[in-house]
TINU-648018 format. One record per residue (C-alpha): residue in three letters; x, y, z. Coordinates in steps of 0.001 Angstrom, whole numbers, plus 524288, in hexadecimal, padded with zeros to 5 digits. Layout:
<recs>
AlaXYZ...
</recs>
This chain:
<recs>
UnkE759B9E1A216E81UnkE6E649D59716B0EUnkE780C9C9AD16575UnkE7BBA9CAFD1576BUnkE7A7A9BE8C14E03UnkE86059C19C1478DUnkE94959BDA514D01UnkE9ED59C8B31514EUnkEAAD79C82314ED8UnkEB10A9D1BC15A60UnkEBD619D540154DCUnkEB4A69DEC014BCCUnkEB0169E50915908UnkEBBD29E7E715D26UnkEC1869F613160CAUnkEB1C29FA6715C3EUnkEAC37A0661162FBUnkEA357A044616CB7UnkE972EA0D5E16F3AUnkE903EA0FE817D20UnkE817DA0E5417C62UnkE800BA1EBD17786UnkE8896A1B5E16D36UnkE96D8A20B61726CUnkEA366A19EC17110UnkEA714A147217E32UnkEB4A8A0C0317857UnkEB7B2A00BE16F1EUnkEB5C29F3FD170B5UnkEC1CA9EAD517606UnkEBD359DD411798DUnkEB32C9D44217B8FUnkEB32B9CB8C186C2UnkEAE579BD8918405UnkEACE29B1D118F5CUnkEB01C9A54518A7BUnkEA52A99B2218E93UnkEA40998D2B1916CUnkEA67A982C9184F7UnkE9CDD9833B17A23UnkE978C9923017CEEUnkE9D2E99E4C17779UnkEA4579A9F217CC9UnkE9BBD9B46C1817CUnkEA0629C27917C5BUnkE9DE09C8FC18B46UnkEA0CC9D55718636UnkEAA609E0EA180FDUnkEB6C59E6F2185AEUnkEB4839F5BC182B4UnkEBFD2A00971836DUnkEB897A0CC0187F4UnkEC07AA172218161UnkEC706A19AE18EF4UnkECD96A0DCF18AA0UnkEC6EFA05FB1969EUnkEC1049F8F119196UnkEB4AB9F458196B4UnkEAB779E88219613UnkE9DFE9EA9E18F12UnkE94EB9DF8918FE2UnkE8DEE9DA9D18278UnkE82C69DC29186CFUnkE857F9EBC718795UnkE88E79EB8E178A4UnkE7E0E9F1AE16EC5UnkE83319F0511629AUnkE8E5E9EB1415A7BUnkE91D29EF9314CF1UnkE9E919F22D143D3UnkEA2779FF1314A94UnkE9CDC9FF4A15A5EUnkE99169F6B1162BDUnkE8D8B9FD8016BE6UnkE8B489FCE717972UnkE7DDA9FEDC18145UnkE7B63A01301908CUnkE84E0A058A19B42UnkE94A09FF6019A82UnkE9AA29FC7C1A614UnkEA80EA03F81A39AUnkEAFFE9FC8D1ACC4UnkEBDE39F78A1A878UnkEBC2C9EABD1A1FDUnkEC3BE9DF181A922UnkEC4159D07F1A0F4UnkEBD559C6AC1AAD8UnkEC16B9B9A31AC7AUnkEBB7A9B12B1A214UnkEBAF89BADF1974FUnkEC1249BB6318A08UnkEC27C9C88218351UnkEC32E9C46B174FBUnkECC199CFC116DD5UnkED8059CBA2178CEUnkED5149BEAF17C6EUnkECE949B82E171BCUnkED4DE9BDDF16511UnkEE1979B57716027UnkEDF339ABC01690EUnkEE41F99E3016371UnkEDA17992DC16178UnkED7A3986F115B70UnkEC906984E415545UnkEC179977F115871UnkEC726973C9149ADUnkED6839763414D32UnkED8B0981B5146E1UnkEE35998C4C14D85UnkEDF9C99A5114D04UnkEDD9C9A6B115503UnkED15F9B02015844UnkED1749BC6515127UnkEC2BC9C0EE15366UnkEB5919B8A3158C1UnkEA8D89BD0D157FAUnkE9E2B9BE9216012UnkE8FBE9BAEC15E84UnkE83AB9BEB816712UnkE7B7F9B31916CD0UnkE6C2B9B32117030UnkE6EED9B64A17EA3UnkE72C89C20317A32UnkE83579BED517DD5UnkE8CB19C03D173BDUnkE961B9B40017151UnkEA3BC9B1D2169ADUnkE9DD89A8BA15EFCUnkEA9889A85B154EFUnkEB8679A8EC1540CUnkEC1849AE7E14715UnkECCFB9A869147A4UnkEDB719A7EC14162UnkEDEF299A6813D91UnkEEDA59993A1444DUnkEF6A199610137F4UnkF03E498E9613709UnkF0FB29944813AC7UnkF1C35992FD133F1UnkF27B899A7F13947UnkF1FB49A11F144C8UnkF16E79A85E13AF4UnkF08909A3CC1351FUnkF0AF499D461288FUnkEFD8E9A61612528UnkEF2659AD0D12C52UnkEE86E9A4C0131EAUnkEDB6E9A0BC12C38UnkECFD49AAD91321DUnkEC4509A14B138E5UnkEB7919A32113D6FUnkEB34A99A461476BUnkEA9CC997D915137UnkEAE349998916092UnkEAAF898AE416322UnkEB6409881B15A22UnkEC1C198EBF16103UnkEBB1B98D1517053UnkEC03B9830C172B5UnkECEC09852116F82UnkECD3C9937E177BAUnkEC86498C00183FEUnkED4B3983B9183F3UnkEDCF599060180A6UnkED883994FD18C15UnkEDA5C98B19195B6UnkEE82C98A5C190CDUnkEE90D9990C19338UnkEE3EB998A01A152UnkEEDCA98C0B1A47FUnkEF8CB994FB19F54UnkEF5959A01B1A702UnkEF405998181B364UnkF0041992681B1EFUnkF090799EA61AFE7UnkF01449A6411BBA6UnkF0BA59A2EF1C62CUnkF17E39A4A11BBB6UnkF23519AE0A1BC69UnkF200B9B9381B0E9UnkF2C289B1731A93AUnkF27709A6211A902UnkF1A929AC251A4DBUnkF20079B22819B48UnkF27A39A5B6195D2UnkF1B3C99DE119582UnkF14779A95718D78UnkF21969A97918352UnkF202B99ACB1819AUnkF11E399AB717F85UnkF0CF799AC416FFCUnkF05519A6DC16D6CUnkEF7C79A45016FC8UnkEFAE699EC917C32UnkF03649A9CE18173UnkEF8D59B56817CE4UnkEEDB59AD9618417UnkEF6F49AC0619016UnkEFB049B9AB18F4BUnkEED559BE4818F2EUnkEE87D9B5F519B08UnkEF4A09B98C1A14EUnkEF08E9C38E1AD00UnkEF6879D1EA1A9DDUnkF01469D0891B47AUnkF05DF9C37A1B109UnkF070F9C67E1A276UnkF0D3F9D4411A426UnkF18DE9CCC91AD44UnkF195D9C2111A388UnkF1A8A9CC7A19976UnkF25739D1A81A03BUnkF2C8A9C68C19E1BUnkF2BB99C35218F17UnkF34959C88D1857AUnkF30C29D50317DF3UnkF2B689CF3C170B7UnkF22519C48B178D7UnkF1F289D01F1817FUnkF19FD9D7BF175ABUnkF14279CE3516D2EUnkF0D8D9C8E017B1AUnkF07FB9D65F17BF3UnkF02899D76016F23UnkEF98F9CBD417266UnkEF2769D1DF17C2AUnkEE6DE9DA6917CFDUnkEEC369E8AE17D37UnkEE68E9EB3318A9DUnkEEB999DE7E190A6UnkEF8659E24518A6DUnkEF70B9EFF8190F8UnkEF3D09E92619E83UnkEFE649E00919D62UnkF08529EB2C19B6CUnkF02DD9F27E1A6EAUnkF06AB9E7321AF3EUnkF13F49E5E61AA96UnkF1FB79EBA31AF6AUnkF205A9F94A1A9FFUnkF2D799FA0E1A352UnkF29C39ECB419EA1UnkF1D879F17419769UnkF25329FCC91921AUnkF2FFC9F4DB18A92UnkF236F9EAD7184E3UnkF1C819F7FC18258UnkF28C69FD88179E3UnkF29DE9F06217323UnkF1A889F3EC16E7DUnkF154E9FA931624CUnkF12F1A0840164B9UnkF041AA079416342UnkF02F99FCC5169D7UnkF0D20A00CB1765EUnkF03A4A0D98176FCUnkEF6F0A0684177DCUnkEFB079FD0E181FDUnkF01A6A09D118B15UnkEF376A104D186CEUnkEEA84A054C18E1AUnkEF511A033719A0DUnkEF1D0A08901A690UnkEF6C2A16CE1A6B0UnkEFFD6A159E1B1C8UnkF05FCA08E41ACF5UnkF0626A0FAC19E90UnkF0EE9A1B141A386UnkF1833A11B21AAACUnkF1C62A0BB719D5AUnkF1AEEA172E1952BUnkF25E8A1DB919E97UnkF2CEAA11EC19D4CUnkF2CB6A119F18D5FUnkF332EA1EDB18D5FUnkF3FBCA1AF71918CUnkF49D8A112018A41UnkF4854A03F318C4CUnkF55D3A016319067UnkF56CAA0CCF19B7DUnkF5267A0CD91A7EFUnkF46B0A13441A577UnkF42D6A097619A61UnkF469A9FE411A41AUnkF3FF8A04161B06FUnkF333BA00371B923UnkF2B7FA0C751BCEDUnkF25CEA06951C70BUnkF30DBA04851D1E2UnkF2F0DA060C1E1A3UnkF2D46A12E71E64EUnkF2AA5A180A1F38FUnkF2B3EA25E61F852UnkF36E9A2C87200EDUnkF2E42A28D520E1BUnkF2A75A1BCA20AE1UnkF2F60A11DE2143DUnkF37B5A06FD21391UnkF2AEF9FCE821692UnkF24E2A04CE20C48UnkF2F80A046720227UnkF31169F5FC20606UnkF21E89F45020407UnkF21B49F9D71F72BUnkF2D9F9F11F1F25AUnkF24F49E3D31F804UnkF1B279E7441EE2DUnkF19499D97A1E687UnkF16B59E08B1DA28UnkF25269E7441DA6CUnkF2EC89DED81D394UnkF3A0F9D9B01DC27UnkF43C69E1791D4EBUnkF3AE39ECEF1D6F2UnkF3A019EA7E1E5DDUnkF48569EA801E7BFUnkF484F9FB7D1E83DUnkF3F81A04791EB42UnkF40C7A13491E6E6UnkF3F7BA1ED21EE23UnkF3919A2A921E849UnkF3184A37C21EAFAUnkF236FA36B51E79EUnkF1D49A32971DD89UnkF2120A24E81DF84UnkF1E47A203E1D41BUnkF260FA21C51C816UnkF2AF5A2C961C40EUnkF2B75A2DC01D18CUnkF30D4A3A871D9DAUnkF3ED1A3D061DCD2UnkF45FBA2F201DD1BUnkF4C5BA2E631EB07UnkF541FA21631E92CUnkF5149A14161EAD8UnkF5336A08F21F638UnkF54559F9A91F72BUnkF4D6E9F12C1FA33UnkF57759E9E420304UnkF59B89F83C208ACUnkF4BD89F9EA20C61UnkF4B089ECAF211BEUnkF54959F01621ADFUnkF51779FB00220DCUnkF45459FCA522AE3UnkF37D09FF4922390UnkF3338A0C2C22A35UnkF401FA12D3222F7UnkF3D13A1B5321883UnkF4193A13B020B56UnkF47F9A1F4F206D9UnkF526EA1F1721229UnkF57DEA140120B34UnkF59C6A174F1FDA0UnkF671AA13041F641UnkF6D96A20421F2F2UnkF77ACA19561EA73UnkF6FC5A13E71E10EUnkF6CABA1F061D645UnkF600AA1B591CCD5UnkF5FD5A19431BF55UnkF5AB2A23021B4B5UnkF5029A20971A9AFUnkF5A93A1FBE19E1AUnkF64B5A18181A532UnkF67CCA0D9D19AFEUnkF67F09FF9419CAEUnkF766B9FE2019EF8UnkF75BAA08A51AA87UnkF6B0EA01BB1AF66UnkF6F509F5881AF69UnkF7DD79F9521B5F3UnkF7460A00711C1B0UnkF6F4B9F52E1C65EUnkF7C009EE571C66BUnkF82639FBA21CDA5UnkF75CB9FAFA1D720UnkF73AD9EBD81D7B8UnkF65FE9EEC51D502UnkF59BE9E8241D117UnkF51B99F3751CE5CUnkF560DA03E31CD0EUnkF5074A11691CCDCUnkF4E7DA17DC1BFBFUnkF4DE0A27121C25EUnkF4A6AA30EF1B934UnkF520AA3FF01B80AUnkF4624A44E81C140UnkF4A65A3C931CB79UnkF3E02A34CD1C93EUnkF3ECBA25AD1CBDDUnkF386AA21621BED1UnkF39E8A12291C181UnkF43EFA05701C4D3UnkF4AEC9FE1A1BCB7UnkF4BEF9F0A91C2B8UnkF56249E57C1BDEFUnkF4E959DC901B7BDUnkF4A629E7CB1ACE3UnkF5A1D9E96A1AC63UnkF5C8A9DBBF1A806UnkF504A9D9E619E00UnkF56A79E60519663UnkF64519E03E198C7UnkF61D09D2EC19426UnkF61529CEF81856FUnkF53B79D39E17ED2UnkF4F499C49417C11UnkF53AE9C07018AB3UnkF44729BEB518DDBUnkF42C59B65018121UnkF4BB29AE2C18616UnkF47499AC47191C9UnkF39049A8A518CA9UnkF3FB499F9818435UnkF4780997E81909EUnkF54A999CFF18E21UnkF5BAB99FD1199FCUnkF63D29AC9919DBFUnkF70E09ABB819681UnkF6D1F9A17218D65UnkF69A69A2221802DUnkF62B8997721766CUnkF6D3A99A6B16C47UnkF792299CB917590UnkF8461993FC17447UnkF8ED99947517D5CUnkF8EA099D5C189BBUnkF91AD9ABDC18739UnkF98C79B58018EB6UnkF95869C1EC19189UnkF9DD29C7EE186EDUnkF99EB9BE1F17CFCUnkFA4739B49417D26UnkFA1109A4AC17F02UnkFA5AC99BC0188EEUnkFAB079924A17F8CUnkFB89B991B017BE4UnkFBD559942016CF9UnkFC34298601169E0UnkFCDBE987EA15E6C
</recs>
């Protein structure tokens, strides 16, 4: 397609059909990837994200594209239908560049909504312009009124994205060797703007951990700024019953389409897991728990427990059971310690030293049961069986206490407030709600 004189504006292009070179629909058009270049020379538009409608997105170059109009966008020549992967260096501009915050070359605040694209002489294609929301005073937490619309050229707003983004890499550098918590502290006490461009640098397993560790609101409205298949990749890499309860806190629609474009496996995990109650051991439950097979032994049961990707609560138990080993497994046989199997000499089958006493839980056990079995057991993590004698996951302790704890107990902990201690509390309380002061007559 030879360069068009007139500006783009690729918000328009968005979601169009596009059209193999016989004229066939092959998907809809996602993306565009851009590569921001040195000072003074504008973004080249590299290409387009496509979603095939096997909802697989791949990378078409410009150069393959024939034809753009109101309704299609054309291709010509052979596309290579490999899944597309973002390289380092690249922007896409629907996720990355829309509502970004900047600051033109004049001082005015605002955010992207939509830039357009221009073709040059050589034949590339270049972001030329920016439209833009002028930011508006806030009184009360809430825009006083909607923001002026601009039109500006890219040279105005470069500058302020370049520094954006070295602030954004310095941020991500510095929370790369920090506990998920503390991750997720910095990310509660960063303004807006700041914390979605974090979030999206973030790597997938770093932000799924961090998510982990928010409260629910931040959790969704930190969601709702990202891409829906980053969203959908960040969910995969997050503990399963955790993704379940942000899932249930989601719109319907939007819950559906995010289980749609997760991997199937990790799809069915939380689906399972959204059928039970949230307070019951089902609702509470990890389906993923240690499982070896009757003849597995010791060493092996021991081998599986060392895995570094098991959590330590996880890799206090392991859990016998007929094959399948995975969950729902086959017949549940019983369980054994880790202190048990530690003691005993590795060529021993693991299932020789299972603790008979300790009977498992069932899906619809309620948080009170729950909560009084691991005191009974001294546990840190327990069995959750179904009526088929099918281990269908663990419950571990730390799940216990987030439901036991008041709902606002991660808020508080984001805001510095230490266990037992409250911003408004007066005196200490007891227990049963009395005060440690004395009445004075």
């Amino acid at each position: 397609m030879s360069p068009v004189s007139s500006s783009i504006f690729l918000s328009r292009l968005q979601g169009l059909p596009v059209l193999d070179a016989s004229g066939d629909q092959v998907g809809k058009v996602r993306d565009f990837v851009t590569q921001f270049r040195a000072p003074g020379r504008l973004p080249r538009v590299k290409g387009l994200v496509v979603e095939l409608l096997a909802a697989r997105r791949i990378f078409v170059p410009m150069a393959r594209v024939q034809s753009i109009d109101a309704e299609r966008l054309s291709l010509a020549g052979v596309i290579d239908a490999r899944r597309f992967q973002q390289r380092e260096g690249e922007t896409l501009v629907f996720e990355d560049l829309f509502d970004r915050a900047v600051v033109t070359t004049d001082g005015k605040r605002a955010t992207i909504f939509d830039v357009a694209m221009r073709g040059s002489r050589n034949r590339q294609w270049e972001i030329t312009r920016a439209a833009l929301r002028e930011t508006t005073a806030k009184r009360f937490g809430f825009a006083s009124r909607r923001g002026a619309l601009l039109q500006v050229p890219w040279s105005e707003i470069a500058p302020s994205l370049a520094a954006a983004d070295e602030a954004t890499d310095r941020k991500v550098a510095q929370l790369a060797d920090m506990r998920p918590a503390d991750v997720a502290r910095e990310l509660h006490d960063m303004a807006p703007a700041q914390r979605t461009d974090v979030a999206r640098a973030l790597a997938d397993e770093q932000l799924a951990d961090a998510f982990q560790e928010l409260p629910e609101d931040e959790q969704v409205a930190l969601l709702n700024t990202l891409e829906a298949e980053r969203a959908a990749d960040v969910l995969e890499e997050m503990d399963p019953d955790d993704a379940a309860d942000l899932i249930n806190d989601l719109p319907e629609e939007f819950a559906e389409d995010l289980l749609a474009r997760m991997e199937p496996e990790e799809a069915a995990d939380v689906r399972n897991l959204m059928q039970y109650e949230e307070l019951t051991a089902g609702g509470m439950m990890t389906p993923e728990p240690v499982i070896v097979a009757p003849d597995a032994t010791i060493a092996q049961a021991l081998a599986a427990l060392r895995n570094p990707e098991v959590t330590p609560a996880a890799a206090s138990m392991v859990f016998i059971t007929r094959p399948p080993t995975d969950t729902p497994s086959g017949r549940y046989l019983g369980a054994a310690h880790i202190q048990r199997l530690l003691r005993e000499p590795p060529s021993l089958m693991a299932s020789t030293v299972i603790d008979t006493a300790m009977r498992p839980l069932t899906p619809d056990a309620d948080l009170n049961r729950v909560s009084r079995y691991f005191a009974t057991y001294n546990l840190v993590i327990a069995p959750v069986v179904n009526a088929e004698h099918q281990l269908v996951g663990a419950v571990t302790v730390d799940d216990v206490l987030d439901h036991m704890l008041p709902d606002d107990w991660r808020g508080d902990q984001m805001d510095g407030i230490e266990p037992g201690e409250r911003a408004d509390d007066g005196p200490d309380r007891r227990p049963d709600g009395g005060s440690d002061e004395q009445e004075v007559d």
